[in-house]
Each structure stands twice: as structure tokens, then as C-alpha cells.
Residue frames as a rotation matrix with the C-alpha (Angstrom) as fourth column:
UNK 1
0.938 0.275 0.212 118.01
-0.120 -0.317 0.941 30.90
0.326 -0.908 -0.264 -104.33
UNK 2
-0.043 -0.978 0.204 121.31
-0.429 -0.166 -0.888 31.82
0.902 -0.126 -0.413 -102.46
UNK 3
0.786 0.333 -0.521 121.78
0.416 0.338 0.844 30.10
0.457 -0.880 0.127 -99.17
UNK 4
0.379 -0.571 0.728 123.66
-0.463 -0.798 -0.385 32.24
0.801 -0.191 -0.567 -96.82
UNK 5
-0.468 -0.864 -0.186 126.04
-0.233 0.324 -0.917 31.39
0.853 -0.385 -0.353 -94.05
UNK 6
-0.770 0.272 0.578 123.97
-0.529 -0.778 -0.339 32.67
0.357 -0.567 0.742 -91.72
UNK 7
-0.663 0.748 0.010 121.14
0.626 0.562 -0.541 30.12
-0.411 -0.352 -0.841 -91.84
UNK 8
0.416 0.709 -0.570 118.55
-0.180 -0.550 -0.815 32.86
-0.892 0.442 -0.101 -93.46
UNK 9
-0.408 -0.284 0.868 117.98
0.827 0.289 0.483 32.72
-0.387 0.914 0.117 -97.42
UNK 10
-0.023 0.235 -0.972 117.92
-0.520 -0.833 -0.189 35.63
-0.854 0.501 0.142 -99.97
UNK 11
-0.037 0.113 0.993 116.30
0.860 0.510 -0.026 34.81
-0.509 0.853 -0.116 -103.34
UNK 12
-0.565 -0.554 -0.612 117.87
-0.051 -0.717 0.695 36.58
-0.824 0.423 0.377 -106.12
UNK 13
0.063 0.277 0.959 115.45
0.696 0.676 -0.241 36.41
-0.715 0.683 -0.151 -109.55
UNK 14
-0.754 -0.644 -0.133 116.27
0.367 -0.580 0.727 37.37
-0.545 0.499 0.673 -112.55
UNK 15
-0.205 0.492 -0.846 114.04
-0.172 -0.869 -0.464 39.64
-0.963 0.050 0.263 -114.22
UNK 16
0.655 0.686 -0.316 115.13
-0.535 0.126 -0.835 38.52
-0.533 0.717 0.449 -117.60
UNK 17
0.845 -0.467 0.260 117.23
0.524 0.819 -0.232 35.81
-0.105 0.332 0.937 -119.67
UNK 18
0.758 -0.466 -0.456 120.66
-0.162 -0.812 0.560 37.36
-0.632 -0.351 -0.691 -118.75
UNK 19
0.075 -0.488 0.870 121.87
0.477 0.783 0.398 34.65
-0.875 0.385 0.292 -120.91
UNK 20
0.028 -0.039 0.999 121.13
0.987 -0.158 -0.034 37.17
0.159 0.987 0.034 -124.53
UNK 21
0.672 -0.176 0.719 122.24
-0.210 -0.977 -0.042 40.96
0.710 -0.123 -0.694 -122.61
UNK 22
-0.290 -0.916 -0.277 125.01
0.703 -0.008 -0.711 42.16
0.649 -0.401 0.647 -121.00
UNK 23
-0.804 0.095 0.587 123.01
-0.524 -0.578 -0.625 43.75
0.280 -0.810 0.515 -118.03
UNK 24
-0.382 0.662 -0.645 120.65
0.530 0.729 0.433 41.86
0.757 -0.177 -0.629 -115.53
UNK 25
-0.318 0.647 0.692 118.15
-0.914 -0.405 -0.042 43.15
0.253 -0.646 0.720 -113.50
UNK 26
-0.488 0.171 -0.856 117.03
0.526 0.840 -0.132 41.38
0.697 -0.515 -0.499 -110.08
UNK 27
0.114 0.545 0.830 114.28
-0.800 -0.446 0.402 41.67
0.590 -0.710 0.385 -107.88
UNK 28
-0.431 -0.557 -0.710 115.50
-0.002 0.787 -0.617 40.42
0.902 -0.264 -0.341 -104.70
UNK 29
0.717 0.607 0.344 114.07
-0.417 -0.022 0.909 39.65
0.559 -0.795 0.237 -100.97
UNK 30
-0.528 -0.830 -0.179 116.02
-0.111 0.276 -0.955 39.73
0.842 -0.484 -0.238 -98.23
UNK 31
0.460 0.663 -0.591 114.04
0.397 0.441 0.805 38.23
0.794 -0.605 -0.061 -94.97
UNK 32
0.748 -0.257 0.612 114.91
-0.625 -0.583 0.519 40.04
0.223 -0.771 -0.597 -91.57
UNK 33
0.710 -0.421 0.564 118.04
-0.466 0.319 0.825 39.03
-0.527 -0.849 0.030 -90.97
UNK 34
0.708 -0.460 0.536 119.61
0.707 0.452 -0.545 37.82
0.008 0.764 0.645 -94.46
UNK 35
0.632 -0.693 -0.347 123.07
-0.254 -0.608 0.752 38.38
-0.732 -0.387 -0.561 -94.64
UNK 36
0.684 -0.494 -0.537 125.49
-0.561 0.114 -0.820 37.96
0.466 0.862 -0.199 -98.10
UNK 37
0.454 -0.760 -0.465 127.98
0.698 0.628 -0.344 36.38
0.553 -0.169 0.816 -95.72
UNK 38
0.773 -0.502 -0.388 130.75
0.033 -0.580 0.814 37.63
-0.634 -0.642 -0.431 -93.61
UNK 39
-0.401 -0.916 -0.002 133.24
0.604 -0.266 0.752 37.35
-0.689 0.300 0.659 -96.19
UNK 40
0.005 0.515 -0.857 132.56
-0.338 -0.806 -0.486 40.29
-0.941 0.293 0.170 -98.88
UNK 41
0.656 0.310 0.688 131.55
0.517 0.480 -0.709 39.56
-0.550 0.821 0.155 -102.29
UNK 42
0.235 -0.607 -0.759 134.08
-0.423 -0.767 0.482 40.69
-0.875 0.208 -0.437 -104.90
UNK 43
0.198 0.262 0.945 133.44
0.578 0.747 -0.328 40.17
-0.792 0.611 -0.003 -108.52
UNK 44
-0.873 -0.339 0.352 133.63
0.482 -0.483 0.730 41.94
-0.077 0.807 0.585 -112.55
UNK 45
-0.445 0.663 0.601 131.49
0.756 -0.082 0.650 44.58
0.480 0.744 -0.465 -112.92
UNK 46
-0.972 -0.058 0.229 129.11
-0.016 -0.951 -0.307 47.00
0.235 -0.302 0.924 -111.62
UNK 47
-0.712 0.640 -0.288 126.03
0.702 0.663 -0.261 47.08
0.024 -0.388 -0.921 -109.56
UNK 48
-0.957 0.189 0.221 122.92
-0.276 -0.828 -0.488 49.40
0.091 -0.528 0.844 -108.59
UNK 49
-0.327 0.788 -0.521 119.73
0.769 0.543 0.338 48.75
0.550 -0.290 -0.784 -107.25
UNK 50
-0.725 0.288 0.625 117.06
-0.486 -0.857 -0.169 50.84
0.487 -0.427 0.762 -105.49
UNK 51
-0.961 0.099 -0.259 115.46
0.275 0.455 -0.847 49.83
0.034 -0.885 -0.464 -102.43
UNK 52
-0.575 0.809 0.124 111.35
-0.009 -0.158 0.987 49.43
0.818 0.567 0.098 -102.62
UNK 53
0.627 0.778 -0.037 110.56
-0.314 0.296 0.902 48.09
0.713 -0.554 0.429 -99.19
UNK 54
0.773 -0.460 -0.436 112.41
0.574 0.801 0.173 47.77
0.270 -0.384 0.883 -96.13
UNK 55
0.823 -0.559 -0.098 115.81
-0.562 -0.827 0.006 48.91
-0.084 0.050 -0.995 -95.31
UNK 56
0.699 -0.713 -0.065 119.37
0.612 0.642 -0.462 46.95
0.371 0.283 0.884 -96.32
UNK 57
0.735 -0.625 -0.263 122.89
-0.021 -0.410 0.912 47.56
-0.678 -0.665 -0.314 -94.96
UNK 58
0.938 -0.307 0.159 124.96
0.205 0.122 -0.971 47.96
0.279 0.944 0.177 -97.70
UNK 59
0.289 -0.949 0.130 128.98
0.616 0.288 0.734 47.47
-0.733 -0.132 0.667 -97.41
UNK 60
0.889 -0.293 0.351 131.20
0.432 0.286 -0.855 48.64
0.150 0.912 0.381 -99.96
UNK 61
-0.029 -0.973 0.230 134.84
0.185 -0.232 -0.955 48.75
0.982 0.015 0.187 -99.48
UNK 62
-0.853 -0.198 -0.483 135.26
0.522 -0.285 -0.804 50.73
0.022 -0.938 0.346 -96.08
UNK 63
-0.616 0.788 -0.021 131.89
-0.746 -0.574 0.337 52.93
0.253 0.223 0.941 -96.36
UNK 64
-0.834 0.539 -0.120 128.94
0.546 0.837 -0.033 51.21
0.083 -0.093 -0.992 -94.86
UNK 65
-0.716 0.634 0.291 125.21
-0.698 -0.654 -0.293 52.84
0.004 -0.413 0.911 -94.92
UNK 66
-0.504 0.861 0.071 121.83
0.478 0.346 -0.807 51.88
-0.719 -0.373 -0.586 -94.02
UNK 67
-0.976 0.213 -0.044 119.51
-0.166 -0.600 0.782 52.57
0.141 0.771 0.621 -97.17
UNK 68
-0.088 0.993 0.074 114.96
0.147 0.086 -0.985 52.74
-0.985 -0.076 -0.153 -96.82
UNK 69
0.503 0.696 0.512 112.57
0.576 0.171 -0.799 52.95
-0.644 0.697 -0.315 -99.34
UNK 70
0.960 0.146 0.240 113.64
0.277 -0.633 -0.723 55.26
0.046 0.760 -0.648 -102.43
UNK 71
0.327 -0.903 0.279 117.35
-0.435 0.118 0.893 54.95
-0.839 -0.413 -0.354 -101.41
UNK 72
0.929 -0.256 0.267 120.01
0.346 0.858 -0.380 53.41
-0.132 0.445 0.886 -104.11
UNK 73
0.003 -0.998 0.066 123.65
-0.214 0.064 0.975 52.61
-0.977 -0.017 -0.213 -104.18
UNK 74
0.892 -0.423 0.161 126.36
0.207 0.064 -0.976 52.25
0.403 0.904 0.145 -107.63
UNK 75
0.656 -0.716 0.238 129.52
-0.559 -0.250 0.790 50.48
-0.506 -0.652 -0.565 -107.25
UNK 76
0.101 -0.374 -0.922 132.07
-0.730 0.603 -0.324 48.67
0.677 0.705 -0.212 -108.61
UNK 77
0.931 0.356 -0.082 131.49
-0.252 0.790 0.559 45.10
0.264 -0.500 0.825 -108.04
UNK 78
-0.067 -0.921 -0.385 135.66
0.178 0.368 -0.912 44.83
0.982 -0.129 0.140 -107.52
UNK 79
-0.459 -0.464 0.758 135.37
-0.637 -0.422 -0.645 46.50
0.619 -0.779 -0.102 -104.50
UNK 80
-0.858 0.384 -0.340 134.58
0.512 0.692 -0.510 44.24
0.039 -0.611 -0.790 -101.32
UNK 81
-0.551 0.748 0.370 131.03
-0.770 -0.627 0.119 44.69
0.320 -0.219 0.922 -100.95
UNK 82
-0.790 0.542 -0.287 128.20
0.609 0.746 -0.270 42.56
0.068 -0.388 -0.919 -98.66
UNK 83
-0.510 0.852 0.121 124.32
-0.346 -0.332 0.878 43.01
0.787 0.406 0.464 -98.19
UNK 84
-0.852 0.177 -0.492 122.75
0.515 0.443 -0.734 42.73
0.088 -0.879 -0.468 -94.96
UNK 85
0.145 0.985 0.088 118.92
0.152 -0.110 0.982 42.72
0.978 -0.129 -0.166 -93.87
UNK 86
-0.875 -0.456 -0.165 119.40
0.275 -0.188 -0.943 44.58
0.399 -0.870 0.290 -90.31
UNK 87
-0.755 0.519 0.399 115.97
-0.624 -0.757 -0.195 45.23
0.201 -0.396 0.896 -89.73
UNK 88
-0.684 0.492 0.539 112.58
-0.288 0.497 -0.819 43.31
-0.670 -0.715 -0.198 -88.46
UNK 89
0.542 0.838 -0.065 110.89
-0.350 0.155 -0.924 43.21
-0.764 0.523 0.377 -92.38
UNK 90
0.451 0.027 0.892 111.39
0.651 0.674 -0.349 42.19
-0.611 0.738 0.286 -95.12
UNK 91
0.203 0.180 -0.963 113.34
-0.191 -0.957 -0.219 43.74
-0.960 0.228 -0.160 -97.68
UNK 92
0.596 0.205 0.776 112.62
0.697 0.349 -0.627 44.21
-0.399 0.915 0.065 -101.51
UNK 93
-0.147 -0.607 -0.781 115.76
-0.097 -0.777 0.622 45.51
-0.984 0.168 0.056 -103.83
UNK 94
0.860 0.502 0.098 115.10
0.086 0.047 -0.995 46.23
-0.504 0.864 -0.003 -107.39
UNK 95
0.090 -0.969 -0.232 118.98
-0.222 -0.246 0.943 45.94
-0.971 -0.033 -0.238 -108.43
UNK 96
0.942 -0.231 -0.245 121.16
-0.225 0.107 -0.968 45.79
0.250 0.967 0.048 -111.90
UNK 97
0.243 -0.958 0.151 124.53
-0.249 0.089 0.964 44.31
-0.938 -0.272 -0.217 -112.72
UNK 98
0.851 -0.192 -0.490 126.51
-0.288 0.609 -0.739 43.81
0.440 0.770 0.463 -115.72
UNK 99
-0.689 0.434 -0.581 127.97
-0.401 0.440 0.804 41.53
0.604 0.786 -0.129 -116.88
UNK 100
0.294 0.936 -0.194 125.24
-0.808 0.352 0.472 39.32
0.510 0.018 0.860 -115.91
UNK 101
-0.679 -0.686 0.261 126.44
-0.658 0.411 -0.631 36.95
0.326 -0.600 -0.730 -112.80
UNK 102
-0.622 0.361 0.695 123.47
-0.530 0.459 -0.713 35.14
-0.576 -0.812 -0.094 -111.88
């Protein structure tokens, strides 16, 4: 579980032992209001993830959208990027990254 700046938590789990592949898949929840942080996240690699439930503000770099159900983003994880639960439900991303950060 990540604790966020914010005072709301997003729990990140891993899908499977990222520890013996070089790509990890996470099914995450983000609770109305979970926020990655005001500073952006900037790391090695490359993300994508596809949005099941809910809706998520997605950063990346300058570019900011609002993704719903059946919605998904791919970025490089260099660029600033943050995650933000702007809506009143819950939301459930189904996401990948390599390498394997969590």
C-alpha cells in the first residue's frame, strides 16, 4: 500500500512475482480522491494500464486527460507523470510496467 500526501491511500498489487519477469502487472484502486502526489512521479521504463471502473486523471508531461471505463494510456515512465482519482467512486486500473518497480 502507497500512502499518499494527500491523506487518501491507493493500493498497488502485484499481480505476479515481479521478482522472476521483467514486466509487472497491477491491479490498482484508487478511492475518490487518491492522488500520486503533487510532485510527479518520474522513473525507468514504461507504463500502460486500462481503466475497468471509474474514471482517473492521468498527467503525463504537459498533456493531462480524464480516462472512464475501457480507456488506456502508454508512456514513458521518464516523463513527469501523476495519477489522480477526481471523481466520487472508486477507481479500478488494470496497469503494466517494466522493469518491474513495485
Amino acid at each position: 500500500e502507497i500512502a499518499l500526501v494527500t491523506g487518501v491511500q491507493t493500493c498497488a498489487l502485484p499481480i505476479c512475482n515481479a521478482e522472476q519477469h521483467s514486466l509487472q502487472v497491477l491491479h490498482e484502486t484508487y478511492p475518490p480522491g487518491a492522488d500520486t502526489g503533487p510532485e510527479l512521479l518520474v522513473h525507468e521504463g514504461e507504463e500502460a494500464g486500462v481503466v475497468i471502473s471509474g474514471e482517473i486523471e492521468v498527467t503525463v508531461d504537459d498533456a493531462v486527460a480524464v480516462l472512464a471505463p475501457g480507456d488506456g494510456y502508454l508512456f514513458d515512465s521518464r516523463l513527469p507523470h501523476r495519477f489522480r482519482n477526481i471523481g466520487d467512486v472508486q477507481c479500478i486500473v488494470v496497469s503494466a510496467c517494466t522493469p518491474p518497480s513495485f
